[in-house]
C-alpha atoms as one frame of an Amber mdcrd trajectory, in Angstrom:
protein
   0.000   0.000   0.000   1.395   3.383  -0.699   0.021   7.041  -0.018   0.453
  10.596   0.323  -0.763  13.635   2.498  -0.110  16.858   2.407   2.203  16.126
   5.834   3.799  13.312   4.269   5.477  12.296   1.136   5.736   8.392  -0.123
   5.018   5.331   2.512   5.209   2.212   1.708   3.366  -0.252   3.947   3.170
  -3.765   5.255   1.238  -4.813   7.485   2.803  -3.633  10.152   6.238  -2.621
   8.526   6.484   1.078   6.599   9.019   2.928   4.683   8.368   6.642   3.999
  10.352   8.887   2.350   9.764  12.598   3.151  11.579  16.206   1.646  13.530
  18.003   3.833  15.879  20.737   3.643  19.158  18.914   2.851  17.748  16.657
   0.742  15.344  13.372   1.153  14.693  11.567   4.402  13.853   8.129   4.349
  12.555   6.685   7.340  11.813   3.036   8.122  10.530   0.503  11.665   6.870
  -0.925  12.163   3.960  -0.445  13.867   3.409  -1.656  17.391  -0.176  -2.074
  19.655  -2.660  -2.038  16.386  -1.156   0.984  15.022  -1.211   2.612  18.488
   2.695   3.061  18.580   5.380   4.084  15.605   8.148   2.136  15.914  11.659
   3.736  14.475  14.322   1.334  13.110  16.171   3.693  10.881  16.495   6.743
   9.500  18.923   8.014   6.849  18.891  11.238   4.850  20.088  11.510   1.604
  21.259  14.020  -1.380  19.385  12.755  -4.113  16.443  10.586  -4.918  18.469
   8.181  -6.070  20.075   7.220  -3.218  16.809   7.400  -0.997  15.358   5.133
  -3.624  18.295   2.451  -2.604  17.482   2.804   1.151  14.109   2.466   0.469
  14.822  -1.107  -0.934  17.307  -2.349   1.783  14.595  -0.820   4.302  11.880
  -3.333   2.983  13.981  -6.279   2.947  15.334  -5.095   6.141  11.982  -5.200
   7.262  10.409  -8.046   5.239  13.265 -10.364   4.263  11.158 -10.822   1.385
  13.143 -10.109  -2.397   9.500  -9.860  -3.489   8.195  -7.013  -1.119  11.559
  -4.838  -1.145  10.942  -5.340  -5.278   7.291  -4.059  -4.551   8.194  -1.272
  -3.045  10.516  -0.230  -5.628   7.835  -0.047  -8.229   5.664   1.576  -5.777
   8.588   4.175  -5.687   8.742   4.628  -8.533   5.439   5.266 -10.114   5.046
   7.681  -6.770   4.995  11.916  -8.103   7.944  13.335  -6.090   7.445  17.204
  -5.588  10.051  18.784  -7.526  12.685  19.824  -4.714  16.379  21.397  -4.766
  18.088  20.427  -1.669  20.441  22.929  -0.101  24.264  22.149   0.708  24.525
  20.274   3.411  26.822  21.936   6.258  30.353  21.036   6.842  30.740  18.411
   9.150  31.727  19.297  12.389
């Protein structure tokens, strides 16, 4: 199942496994984990941000077979992905690290 809000960008869901991939200012943040208590409770088991969509795209594949450790549903969410109407964004340059 995917969707979109005007909060949110792309999730990908599982059950009780997600993958959602949001704009930010330094680029795209992809955020993965699973639901706990019927929903009740958001479980985080990763979060990444990345410069392009690209690269979000590959987290959001190792985040579903993270998640799944099914080929088959980290290959569904791929297509999902992709067939999903990004917003146009330009990140900006990420700071110097400290």
């Amino acid at each position: 199942m995917t969707h979109t809000n005007d909060e949110s960008g792309f999730i990908w869901k599982d059950f009780s496994r997600y993958v959602e991939v949001h704009a930010v200012r330094t680029g795209w943040l992809v955020v993965w984990g699973h639901y706990a208590d019927a929903g009740a409770k958001k479980h985080i088991a990763g979060n990444r941000t990345y410069a392009d969509l690209a690269a979000a795209r590959r987290r959001v594949a190792d985040a579903a077979m993270e998640l799944t450790h099914k080929p088959s549903l980290a290959q569904e969410a791929l297509q999902r992905f992709d067939q999903f109407p990004f917003p146009q964004h330009e990140p900006l340059d990420r700071p110097d690290p400290l």
